[in-house]
KOLSE-478051 format. One record per residue (C-alpha): residue in one letter; x, y, z. Coordinates in steps of 0.001 Angstrom, whole numbers, padded with zeros to 6 digits, always signed. Each point is the difference from the previous one (the first is absolute). Layout:
aXYZ/...
// end
This chain:
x-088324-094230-071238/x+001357-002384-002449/x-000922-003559-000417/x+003608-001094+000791/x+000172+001924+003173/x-003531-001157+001097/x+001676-003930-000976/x+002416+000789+002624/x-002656+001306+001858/x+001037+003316+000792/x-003008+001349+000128/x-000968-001834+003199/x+003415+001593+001750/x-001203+003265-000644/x-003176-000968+001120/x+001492-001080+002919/x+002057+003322+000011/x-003469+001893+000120/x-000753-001344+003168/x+002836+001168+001981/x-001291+003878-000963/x-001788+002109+002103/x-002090+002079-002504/x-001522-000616-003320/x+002327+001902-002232/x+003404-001770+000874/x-002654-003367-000274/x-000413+001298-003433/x+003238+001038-000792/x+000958-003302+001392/x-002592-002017-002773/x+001728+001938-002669/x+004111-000428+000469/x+001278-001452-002959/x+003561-001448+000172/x+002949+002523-001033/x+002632-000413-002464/x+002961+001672+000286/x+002276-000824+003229/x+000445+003933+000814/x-003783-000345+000420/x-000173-003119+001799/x+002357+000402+002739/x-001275+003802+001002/x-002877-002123+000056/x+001456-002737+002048/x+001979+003000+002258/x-003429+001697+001128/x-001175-003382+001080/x+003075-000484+002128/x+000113+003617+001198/x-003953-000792+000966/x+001220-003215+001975/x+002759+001252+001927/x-002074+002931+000568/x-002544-002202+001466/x+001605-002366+002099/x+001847+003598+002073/x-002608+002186-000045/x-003569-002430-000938/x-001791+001241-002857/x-002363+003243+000229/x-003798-000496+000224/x-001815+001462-003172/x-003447-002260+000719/x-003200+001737-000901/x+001493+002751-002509/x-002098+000113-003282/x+000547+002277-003419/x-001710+003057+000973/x+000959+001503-003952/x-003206+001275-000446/x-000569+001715+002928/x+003276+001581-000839/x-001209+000959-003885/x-003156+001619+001723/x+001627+001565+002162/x+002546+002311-002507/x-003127+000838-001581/x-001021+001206+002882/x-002893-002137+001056/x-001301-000467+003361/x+000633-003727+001095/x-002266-002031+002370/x+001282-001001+003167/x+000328-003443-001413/x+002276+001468-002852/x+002194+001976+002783/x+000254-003198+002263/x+001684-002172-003054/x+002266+002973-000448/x+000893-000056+003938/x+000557-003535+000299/x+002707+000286-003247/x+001297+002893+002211/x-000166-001966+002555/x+002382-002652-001597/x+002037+002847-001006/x+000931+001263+003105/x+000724-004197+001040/x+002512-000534-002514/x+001413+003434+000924/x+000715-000863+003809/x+000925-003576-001023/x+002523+001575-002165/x+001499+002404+002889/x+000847-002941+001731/x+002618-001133-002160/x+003368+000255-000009/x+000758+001524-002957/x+001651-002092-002031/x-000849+000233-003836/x-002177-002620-001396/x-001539-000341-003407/x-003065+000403+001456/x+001229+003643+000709/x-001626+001801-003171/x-003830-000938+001090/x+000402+000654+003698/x+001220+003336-001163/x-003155+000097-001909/x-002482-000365+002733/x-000553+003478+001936/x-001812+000314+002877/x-002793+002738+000620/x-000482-000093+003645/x-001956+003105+000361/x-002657-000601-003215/x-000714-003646+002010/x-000304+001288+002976/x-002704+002666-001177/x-001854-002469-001852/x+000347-003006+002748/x-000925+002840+003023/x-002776+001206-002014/x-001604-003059-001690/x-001350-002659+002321/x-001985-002336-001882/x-001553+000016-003466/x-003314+001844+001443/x+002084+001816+003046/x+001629+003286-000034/x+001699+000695+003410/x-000694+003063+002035/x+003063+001416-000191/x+000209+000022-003875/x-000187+003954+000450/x-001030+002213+002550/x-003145+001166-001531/x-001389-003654-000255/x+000814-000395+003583/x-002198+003133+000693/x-003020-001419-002109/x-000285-003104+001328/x+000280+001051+003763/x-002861+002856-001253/x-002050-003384-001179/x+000477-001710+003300/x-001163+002900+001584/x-003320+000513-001731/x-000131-003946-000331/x-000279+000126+003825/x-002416+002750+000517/x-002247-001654-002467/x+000582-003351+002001/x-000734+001610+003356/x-003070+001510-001423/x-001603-003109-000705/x+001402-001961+002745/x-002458+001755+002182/x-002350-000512-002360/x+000402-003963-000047/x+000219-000037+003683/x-002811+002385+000716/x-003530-001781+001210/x-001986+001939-002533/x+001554-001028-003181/x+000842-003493+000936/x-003218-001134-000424/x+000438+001619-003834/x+002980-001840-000628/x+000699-003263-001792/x+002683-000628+002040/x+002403+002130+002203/x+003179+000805-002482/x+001172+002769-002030/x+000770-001262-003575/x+001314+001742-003152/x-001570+000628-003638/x+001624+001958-002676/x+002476+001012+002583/x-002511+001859+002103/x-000706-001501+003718/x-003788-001097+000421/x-002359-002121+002282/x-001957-002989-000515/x-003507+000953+000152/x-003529-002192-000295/x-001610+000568-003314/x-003061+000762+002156/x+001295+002799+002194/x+001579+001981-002824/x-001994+002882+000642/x+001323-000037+003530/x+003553+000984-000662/x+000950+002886-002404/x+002536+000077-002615/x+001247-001124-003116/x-000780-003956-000997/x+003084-001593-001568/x-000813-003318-000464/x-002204-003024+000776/x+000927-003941+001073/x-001127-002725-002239/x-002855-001288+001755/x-001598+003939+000396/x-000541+000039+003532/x+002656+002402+000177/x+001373+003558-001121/x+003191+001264+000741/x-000544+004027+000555/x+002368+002888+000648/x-001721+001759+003223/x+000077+004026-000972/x+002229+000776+003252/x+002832-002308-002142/x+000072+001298-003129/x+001927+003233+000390/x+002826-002428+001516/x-000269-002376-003030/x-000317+002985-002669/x+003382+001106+001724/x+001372-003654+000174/x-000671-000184-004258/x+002078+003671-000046/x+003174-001296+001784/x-000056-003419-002175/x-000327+001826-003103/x+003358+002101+001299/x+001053-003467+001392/x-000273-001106-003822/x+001762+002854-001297/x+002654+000222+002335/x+000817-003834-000915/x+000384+000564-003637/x+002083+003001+000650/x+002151-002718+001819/x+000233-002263-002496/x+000872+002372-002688/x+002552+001292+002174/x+001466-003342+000271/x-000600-001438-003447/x+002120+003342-001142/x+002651-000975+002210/x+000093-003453-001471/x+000140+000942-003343/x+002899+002833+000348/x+002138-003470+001289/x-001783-001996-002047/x+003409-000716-002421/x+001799-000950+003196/x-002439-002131+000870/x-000112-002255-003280/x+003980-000046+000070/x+000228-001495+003420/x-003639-002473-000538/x+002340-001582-002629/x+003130-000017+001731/x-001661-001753+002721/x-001500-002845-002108/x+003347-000727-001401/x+001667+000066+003100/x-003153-002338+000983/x+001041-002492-003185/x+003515+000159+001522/x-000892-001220+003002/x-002194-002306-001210/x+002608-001967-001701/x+001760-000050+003282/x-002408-001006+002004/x-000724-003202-002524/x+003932-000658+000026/x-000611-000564+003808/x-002752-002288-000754/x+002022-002451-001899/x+003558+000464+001526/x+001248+002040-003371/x+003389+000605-000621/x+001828+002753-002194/x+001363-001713-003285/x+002885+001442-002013/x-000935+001331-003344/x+002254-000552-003028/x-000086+000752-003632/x+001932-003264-000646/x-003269-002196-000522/x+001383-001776+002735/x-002818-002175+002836/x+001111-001170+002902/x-002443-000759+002478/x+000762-001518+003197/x-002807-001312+002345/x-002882+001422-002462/x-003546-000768+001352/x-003179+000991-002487/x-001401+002738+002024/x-003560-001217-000319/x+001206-003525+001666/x-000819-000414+003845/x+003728+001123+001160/x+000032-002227+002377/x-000847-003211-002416/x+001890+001565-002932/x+003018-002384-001150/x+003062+002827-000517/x+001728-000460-003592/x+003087+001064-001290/x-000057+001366-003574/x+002714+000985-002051/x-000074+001148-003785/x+002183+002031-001808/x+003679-000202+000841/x+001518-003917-000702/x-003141-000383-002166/x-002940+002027-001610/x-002617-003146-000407/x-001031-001978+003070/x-002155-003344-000945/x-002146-001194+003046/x-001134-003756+000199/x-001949-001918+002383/x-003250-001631+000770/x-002887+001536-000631/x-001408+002206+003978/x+003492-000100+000448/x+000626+003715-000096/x+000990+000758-003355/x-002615+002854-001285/x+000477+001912+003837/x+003494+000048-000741/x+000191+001827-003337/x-002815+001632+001315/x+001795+001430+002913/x+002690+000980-002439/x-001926+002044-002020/x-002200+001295+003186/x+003210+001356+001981/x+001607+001272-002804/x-003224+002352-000928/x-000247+000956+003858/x+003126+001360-000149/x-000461+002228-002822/x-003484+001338+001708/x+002286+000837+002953/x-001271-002588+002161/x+002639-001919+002680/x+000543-003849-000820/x-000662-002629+002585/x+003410-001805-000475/x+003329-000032+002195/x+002620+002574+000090/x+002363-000071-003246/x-002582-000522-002508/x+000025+001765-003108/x-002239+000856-002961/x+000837+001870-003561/x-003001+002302-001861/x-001505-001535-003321/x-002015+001791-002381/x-002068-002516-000481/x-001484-003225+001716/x-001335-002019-002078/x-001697-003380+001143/x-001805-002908-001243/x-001751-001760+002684/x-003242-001720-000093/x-001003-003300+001684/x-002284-001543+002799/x+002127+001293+002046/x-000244+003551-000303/x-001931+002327+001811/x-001262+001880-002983/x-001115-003087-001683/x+001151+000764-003127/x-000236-001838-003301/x+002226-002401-000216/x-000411-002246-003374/x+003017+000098-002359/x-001451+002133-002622/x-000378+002483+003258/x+003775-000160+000638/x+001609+000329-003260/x-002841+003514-000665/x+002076+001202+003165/x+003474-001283-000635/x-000730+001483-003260/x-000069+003565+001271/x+002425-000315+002227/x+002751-000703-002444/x-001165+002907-002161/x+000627+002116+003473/x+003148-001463+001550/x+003567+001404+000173/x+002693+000402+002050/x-001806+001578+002686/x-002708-002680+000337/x-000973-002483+002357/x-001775-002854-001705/x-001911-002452+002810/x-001505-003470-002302/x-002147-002329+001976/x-000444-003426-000652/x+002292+000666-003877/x-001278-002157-002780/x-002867-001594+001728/x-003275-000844-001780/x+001458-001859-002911/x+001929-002670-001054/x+002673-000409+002881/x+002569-000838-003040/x-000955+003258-002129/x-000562+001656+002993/x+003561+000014+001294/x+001695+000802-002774/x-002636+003174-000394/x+001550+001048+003678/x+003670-000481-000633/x-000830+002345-003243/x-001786+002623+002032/x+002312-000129+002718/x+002752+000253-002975/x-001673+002910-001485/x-000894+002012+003762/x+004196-000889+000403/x+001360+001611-003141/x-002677+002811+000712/x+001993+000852+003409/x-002877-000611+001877/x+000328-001612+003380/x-002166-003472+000285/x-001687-001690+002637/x-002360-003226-000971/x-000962-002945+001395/x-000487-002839-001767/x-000208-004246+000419/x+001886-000934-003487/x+002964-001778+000316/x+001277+001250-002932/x-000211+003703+001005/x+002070-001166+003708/x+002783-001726-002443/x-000064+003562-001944/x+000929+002319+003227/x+002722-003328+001094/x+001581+000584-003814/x-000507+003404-000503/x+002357+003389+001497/x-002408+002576+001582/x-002802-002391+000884/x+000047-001964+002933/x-002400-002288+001559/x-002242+000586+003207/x-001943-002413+001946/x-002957+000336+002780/x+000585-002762+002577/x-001881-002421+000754/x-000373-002964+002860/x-000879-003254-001829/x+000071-001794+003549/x-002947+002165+000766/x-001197+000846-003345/x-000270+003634+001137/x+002172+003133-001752/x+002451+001695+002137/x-000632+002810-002091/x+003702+001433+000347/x+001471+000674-003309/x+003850-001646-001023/x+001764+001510-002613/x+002362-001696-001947/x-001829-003277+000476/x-002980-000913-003076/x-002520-001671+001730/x-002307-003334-000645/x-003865-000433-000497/x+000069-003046+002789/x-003294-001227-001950/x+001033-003394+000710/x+000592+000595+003421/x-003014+002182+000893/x-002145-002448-001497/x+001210-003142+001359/x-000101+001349+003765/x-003730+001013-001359/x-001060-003354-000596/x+000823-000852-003342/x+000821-003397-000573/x+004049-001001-000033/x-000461-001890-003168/x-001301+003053-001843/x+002427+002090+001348/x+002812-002610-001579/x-002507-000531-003595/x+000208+004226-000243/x+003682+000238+000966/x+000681-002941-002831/x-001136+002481-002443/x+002204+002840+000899/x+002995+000544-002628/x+003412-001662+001811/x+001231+003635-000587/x-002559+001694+002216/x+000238-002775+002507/x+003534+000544+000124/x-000223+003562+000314/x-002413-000294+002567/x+002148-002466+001573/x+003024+002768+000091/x-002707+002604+001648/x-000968-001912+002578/x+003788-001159+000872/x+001000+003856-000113/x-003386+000504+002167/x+000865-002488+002637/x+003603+001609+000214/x-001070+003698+000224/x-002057-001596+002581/x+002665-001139+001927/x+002536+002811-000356/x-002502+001952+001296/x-000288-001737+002760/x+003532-000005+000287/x+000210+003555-000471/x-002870+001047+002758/x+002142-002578+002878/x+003142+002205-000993/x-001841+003133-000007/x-001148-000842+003606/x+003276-001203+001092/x+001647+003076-001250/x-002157+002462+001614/x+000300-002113+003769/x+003439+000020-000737/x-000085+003907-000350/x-002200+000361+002487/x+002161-001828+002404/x+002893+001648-001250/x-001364+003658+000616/x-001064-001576+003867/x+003109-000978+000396/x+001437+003840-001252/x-002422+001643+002376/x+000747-002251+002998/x+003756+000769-000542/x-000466+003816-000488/x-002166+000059+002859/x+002760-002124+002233/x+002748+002224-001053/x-001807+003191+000873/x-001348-001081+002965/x+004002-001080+000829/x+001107+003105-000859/x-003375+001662+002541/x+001589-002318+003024/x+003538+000784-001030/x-000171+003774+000036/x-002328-000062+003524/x+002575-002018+001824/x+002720+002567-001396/x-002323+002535+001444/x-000494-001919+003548/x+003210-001005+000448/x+001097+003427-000411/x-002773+001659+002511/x+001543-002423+002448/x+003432+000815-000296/x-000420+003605+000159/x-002617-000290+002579/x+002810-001779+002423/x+002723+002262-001220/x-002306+003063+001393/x-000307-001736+003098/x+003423-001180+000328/x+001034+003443-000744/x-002169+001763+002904/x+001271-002892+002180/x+003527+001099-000175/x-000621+003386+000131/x-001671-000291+003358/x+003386-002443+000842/x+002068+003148-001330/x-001742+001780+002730/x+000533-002263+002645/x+003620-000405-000414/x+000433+003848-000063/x-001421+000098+003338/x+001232-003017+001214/x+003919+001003-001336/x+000845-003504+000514/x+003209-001323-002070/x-001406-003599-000158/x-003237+000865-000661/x+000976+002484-003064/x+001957-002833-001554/x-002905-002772+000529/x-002041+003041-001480/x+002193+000068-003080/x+000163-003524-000817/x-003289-001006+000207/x-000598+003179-001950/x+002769-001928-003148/x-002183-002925+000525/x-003527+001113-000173/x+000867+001990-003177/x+001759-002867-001530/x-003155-002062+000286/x-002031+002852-001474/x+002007+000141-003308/x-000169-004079+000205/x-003756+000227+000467/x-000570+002333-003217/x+002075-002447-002174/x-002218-002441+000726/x-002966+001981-000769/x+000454+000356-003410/x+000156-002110-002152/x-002704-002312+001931/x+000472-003248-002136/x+003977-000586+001157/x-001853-002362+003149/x+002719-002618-000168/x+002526+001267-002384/x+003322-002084+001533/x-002001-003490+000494/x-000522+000755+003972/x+000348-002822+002166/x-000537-000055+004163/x+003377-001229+001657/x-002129-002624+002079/x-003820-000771-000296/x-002444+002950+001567/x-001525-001118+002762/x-002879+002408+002613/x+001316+002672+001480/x+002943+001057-003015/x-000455+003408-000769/x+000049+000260-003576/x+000241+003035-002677/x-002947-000116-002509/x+001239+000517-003293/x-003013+001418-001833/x-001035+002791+003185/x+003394+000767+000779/x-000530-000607+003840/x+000878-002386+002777/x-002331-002519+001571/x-000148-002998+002531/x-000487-003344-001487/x-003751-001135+001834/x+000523-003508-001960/x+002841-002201-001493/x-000564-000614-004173/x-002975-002432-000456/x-000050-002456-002696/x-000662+002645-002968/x+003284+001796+001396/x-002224+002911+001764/x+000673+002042+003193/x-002451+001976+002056/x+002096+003274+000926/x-000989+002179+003102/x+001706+003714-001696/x-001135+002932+002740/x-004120-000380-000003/x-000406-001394-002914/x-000187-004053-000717/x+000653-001714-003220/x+000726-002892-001989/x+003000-000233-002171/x+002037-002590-001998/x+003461-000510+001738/x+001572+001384-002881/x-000857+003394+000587/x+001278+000084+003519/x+003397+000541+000659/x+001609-001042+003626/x+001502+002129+002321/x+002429-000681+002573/x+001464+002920+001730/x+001177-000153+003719/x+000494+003229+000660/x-002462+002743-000523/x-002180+000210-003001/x-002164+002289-001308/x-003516-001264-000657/x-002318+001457-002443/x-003924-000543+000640/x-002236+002321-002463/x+001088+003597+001270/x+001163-000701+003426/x+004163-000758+001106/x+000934-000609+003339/x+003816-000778+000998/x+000185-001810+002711/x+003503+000973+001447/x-000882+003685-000583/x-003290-000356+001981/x+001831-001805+002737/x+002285+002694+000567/x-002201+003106-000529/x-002667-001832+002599/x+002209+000641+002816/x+000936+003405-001122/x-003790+001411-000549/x-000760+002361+002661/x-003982-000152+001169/x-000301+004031+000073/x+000164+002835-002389/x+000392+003374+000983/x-001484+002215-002836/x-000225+003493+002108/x+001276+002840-001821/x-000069-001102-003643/x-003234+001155-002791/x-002608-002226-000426/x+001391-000981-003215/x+003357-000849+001578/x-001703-002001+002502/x-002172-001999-002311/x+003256-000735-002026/x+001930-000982+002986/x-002990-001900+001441/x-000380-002394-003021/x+003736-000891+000172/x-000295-000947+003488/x-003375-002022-000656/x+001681-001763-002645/x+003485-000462+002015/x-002588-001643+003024/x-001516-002084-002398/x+003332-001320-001333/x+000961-000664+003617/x-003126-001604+000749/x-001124+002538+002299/x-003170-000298+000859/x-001123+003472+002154/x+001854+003378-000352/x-000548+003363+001666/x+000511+003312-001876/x+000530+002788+002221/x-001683+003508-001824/x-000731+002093+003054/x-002844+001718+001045/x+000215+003229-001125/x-002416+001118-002634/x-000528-003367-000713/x+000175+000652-004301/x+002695-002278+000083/x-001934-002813+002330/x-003208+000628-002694/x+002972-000429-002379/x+001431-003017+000700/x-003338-001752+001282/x-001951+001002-003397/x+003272-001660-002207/x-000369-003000+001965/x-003255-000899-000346/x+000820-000792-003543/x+003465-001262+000541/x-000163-004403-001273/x+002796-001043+003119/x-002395+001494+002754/x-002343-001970+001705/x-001447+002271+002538/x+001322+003405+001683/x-001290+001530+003144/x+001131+003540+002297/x+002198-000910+002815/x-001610-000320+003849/x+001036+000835+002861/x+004210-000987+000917/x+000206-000092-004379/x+000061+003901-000329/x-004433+000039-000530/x-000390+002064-002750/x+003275+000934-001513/x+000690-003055-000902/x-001552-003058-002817/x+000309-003717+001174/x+000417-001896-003540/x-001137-003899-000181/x+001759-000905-003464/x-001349-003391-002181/
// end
């Protein structure tokens, strides 16, 4: 890396970058990105971060943890080498992560992504990982079932293993050799099973001596009736050995036939890794997705240095490039200045390394060729040199390198020399950088350089804030405003004696004071517009916010008008047709009384009530719809409503009793069939009528003078012998209904004995039947059981 990149410190970034990968080629391919140049380059760059992200945040990023280069192994193997079960683990793991990115991948959606071309790139080899993974347990451990034949051996081993155990667990347990033994156990040496015997009784035991302890009290011997077991056990391990490194070859050929595959999708996946990487370190510090340009254009909204606590981290805004091409920072010294350009120069190369910015939505950075920077003070991490000779070797070669697609960053410009000489050396440089093309960035405390941006097109004057009540930097960065040393003040509120403060300002130039003077006025009324500005920002967005309430609140009011509008349209209507069914049955059952009444007077009561009631009906659905029309000619009662009116309400459509005259709010309580309520008087509506009326309560309508004459017309029998069962039923609930009318309270239906299908008829239909009470067979002097005696409610 370059010293102007590791100035900017870039170098910790990807350092940081490093950390966020899972394996230690993307760490290393992390420690070696190197910022890209042209802006095809940078924003496929930028675009596989992004794709990474989004990625991410739906789906969470795949594990690769663990997976190391296994390249090696994979050369040995197309050679056709036999690799250790160490070797073929490293190459199961990468399969392993293979076959992870390969399910993660299944999972998506399918939508394209620029990540596309290395996910394509990693293939999975499901069956060569599970043969190495069933077959390989540990570094030292090949399982059973690695092949059938080493499945056989090793159950032939445990087989002799136990007969040579058994032998010499009588032995150990047996009277006559305990007394031989060192101690009761059956030990191994050389792989062979032998006894612990006393040095002094090795004559007493026969066989082969294998070993002896430390001390020499002991020998380890191979009794004879073991060692045909043991010479058999040393066979079947030597065909255990060979069996194993058939296995391995086996499976180190299979490697090395995929070993191209392999490689391919090892690299793919520490890309991808890198890729994610970035993403998961854009989480880490809240990064955004600038806009890249090839107008040199910065404008950076909100920018934080990335190696800043975020939550301490002052945001700036930056801009460079567009109204002007050279900024000029001023300002107290720990008041911000270096971390600004600094930040500059740091976001800018993060971008081009395809790393996410942490600054807001909108932001936007171009892609230089160069960076070139010139920063070297006690305030710098590096702690670079930072006497004058220092910065003009630097500025030196950074003229011979700038153009047009250069970013030049100067700290501290002109410092380390005459302040007079000094200045004029800066405007020159900066003069020089301008007609170059470059675009400039230094900070500086020379008056004369701040009166150079004021004067000059192109160059314009920044500022980092800073609280002389509290003598502390605000650390936000102004543009547009030049900025003042506040020596004086910083010293005086340090101690410094007022007179010497007055003696040094006495020896100021009247046109610096003056100057200073203007600076501080245009300070104080930033200061105050800003102020200003942040009370109208705050009223403007409560005034939004109230507004938008206020929008809400009405839409909600006018839909929920509209909700109570169309369900009285739908109530009224149920009612209306509810008592127009009703009424209709009504005077078809009075059509059936006047034919069998024939009865002049009656017919024509029949027919006018039959005018009337209809009337009413069509009245009653005009006034169901619309629903609002509640007092639509100014209604007023002909005298005052007093207990006892009966009233129409207005908003049910139906007639009630007044329970209570208006109280003092103007409200009735109205008594309308079973149901009691509480209305304003202008929704009732009084009715007078002397003659009869028709009243309306929910579903039910009774007229008087009808039911006056029909109750002394009712007969208490009905004969129903002779007719189906469904005749009967028929004719039965028309009588029921005609008794009910009447006020009738017990009828007898005459059915007949007979069968008695009609009785079971007729008795089944009224056990269901709402107008009956009870029902019982006649007794004795009734007609017993051919006839029903009916109580009705």
């Amino acid at each position: 890396m370059d010293k102007h990149c590791k100035s900017i410190e870039l170098d910790k970034i990807l350092y940081m970058l490093a950390g966020f990968c899972s394996c230690a080629d993307s760490r290393a391919m992390a420690l070696a990105i190197e910022p890209e140049r042209d802006i095809r380059d940078v924003r496929a760059l930028m675009q596989r971060t992004v794709d990474a992200n989004t990625l991410t945040t739906r789906y969470s990023t795949p594990s690769v943890g663990g997976v190391e280069n296994c390249s090696a192994a994979l050369k040995r193997a197309e050679i056709g080498a036999r690799l250790s079960p160490r070797e073929l683990l490293e190459v199961a793991r990468v399969l392993h992560a293979i076959d992870t990115i390969e399910r993660w991948r299944n999972q998506l959606e399918g939508e394209p992504t620029s990540l596309e071309f290395l996910l394509n790139s990693v293939i999975a080899l499901p069956t060569l990982y599970r043969n190495i993974s069933s077959a390989i347990l540990s570094e030292e451990e090949i399982a059973d079932n690695a092949s059938p034949e080493l499945a056989e051996i090793r159950r032939k081993i445990r087989q002799a293993g136990s007969k040579a155990r058994e032998v010499l667990d009588k032995m150990v347990r047996s009277a006559t050799y305990q007394k031989y033994l060192q101690e009761n156990i059956i030990t191994q040496r050389d792989g062979r099973f032998v006894v612990p015997v006393k040095i002094e009784y090795r004559n007493e035991i026969k066989g082969l001596v294998h070993d002896t302890s430390a001390s020499g009290s002991t020998i380890f011997v191979e009794p004879i009736a073991v060692v045909e077991a043991n010479n058999e056990i040393r066979i079947l391990q030597g065909k255990e050995q060979t069996e194993i490194d058939r296995i391995l070859y086996e499976l180190s050929a299979q490697v090395g036939g995929c070993a191209d595959s392999i490689r391919g999708s090892y690299e793919a996946i520490v890309e991808l890794d890198l890729y994610f990487a970035k993403s998961r370190m854009a989480d880490a510090m809240r990064a955004t997705v600038p806009a890249i340009n090839a107008d040199g254009i910065v404008n950076l909204k909100k920018a934080r240095h990335p190696l800043l606590d975020k939550e301490k981290a002052v945001p700036i805004d930056l801009r460079l490039g567009s109204e002007f091409d050279t900024l000029v920072v001023t300002g107290p010294n720990t008041g911000g200045k270096t971390v600004a350009i600094k930040t500059l120069g740091l976001l800018v190369m993060m971008a081009q390394c395809g790393l996410m910015l942490p600054v807001a939505d909108g932001s936007t950075v171009p892609v230089y060729e160069k960076v070139l920077v010139d920063i070297g003070d006690e305030q710098s991490i590096e702690q670079s040199l930072s006497t004058f000779s220092a910065h003009m070797t630097n500025i030196i070669r950074i003229l011979q390198e700038a153009n047009g697609r250069s970013l030049v960053l100067l700290d501290e410009l002109g410092a380390g020399t005459d302040p007079v000489e000094g200045a004029a050396l800066a405007v020159a440089i900066i003069e020089r950088l301008r007609e170059q093309r470059a675009k400039v960035v230094a900070t500086t405390h020379y008056a004369e350089i701040k009166m150079y941006a004021l004067n000059t097109p192109g160059v314009e004057n920044a500022c980092c804030e800073f609280d002389v009540a509290t003598l502390r930097p605000t650390y936000r960065l102004l543009i547009g405003v030049p900025g003042r040393s506040n020596a004086f003040a910083i010293s005086e509120r340090l101690g410094l004696p007022h007179d010497l403060i007055e003696h040094a300002k006495s020896h100021v130039s009247g046109e610096n004071t003056r100057f200073e003077d203007v600076v501080s006025q245009l300070e104080s009324t930033r200061q105050e517009l800003e102020r200003e500005r942040e009370l109208a920002q705050t009223k403007r967005v409560e005034a939004q916010r109230t507004s938008k309430e206020a929008d809400e609140l009405r839409r909600t009011m006018e839909a929920e008008r509209e909700r109570e509008l169309e369900r009285a349209r739908v109530q009224a209507r149920g009612i209306v047709e509810q008592v127009n069914a009703q009424a209709e049955k009504l005077l078809s059952e009075l059509d059936e009384l006047r034919k069998e009444k024939e009865s002049a007077q009656f017919a024509d009561r029949l027919s006018q009530t039959k005018v009337s009631f209809k009337a009413d009906m069509r009245r009653l659905r005009d006034l169901a719809d619309p629903v609002t029309r509640k007092n639509p000619d100014n209604y007023q009662p002909e005298r005052p409503l007093k207990r006892g009116d009966t009233v129409r309400l207005v908003s049910m459509n139906t007639e009630g009793v007044l329970l209570s005259a208006p109280d003092g709010q103007g409200f009735v309580n109205v008594q309308a069939g079973i149901i009691k309520t509480k209305i304003h008087q202008s929704e009732v509506r009084l009715v007078d009528r002397k003659e009869k009326r028709v009243t309306l309560s929910n579903s039910r309508i009774s007229m008087k003078d009808v039911t006056s004459r029909s109750k002394r017309d009712v007969k208490t029998e009905l004969d129903l012998r002779g007719m189906t069962s469904g005749e009967a039923i028929v004719e039965l609930d028309r009588y029921i209904d005609s008794s009910v009318l009447s006020g009738v309270g017990t009828i007898t239906v005459i059915h007949g004995k007979g069968t008695g299908a009609l009785r079971a008829a007729i008795q089944e239909h009224l056990k269901s039947h709402r107008s009956v009470k009870t029902f019982r067979l006649g007794v004795y002097g009734e007609g017993e059981s051919g006839v029903t005696v009916i109580e009705l409610k």
